[in-house]
C-alpha positions as CSV (number, residue, x, y, z in Angstrom):
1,X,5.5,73.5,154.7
2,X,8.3,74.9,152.0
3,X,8.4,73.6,148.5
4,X,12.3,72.4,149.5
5,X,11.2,70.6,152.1
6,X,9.0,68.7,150.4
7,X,11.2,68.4,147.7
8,X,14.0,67.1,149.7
9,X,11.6,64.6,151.0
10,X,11.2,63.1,147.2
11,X,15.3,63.1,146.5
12,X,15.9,61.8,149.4
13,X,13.8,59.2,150.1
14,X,12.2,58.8,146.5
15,X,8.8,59.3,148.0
16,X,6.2,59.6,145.1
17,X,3.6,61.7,145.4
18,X,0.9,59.3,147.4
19,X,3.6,58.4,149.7
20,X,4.7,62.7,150.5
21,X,0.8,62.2,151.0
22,X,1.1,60.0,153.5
23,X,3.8,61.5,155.0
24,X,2.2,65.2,155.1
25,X,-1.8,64.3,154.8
26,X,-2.5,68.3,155.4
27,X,-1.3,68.5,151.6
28,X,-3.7,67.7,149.2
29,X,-2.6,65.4,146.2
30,X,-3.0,68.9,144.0
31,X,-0.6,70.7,146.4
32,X,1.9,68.1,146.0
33,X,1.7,67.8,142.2
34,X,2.1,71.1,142.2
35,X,5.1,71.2,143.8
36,X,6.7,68.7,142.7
37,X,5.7,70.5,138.5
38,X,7.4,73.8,140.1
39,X,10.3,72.2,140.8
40,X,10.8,70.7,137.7
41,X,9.8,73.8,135.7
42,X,12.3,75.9,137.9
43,X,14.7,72.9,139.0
44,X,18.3,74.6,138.7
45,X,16.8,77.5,140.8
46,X,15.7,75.2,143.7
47,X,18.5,72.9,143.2
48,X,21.0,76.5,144.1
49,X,18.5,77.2,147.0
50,X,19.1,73.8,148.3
51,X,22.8,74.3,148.1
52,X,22.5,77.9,149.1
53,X,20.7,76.5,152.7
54,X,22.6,73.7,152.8
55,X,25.6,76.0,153.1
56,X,24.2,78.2,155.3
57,X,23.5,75.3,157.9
58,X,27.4,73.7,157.4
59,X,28.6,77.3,158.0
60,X,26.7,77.7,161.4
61,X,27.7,74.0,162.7
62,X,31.5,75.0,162.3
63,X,30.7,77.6,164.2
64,X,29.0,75.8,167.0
65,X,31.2,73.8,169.7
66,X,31.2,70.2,169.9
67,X,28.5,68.5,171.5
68,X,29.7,66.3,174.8
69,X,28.0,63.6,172.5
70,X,30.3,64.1,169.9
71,X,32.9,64.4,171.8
72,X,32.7,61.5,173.3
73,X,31.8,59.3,169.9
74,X,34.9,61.1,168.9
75,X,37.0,59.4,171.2
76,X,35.8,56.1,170.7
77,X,36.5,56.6,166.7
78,X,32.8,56.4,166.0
79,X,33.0,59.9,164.4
């Protein structure tokens, strides 16, 4: 598991550390602190790799044709 994965996991669904526990139990607790201290002590760089993948993965999906499924959500103004 990446430490931005795990991170995103606690922005975006405030998870504290028992719950990414529960969520991931191959982590110990000590992994997770750990983590979740790095990010803090280097939080603007992860915050830029976040944005830098992020990005990345809007880049590639304007690339990438419609799906039928979007297509058709499209037409019924669901998109």
């Amino acid at each position: 598991m990446k430490l931005v994965e795990l991170i995103l996991d606690n922005i975006a669904y405030g998870w504290s550390p028992e719950e990414l526990h529960f969520q991931h139990p191959y982590l110990s607790m000590g992994q997770i602190h750990s983590a979740l201290a790095y990010y803090w002590d280097h939080k603007q760089a992860v915050d830029q790799d976040i944005e830098r993948r992020l990005a990345l993965v809007n880049s590639i999906e304007r690339k990438l044709p419609p799906s039928r499924l979007d297509e058709r959500l499209r037409k019924k103004g669901l998109l």
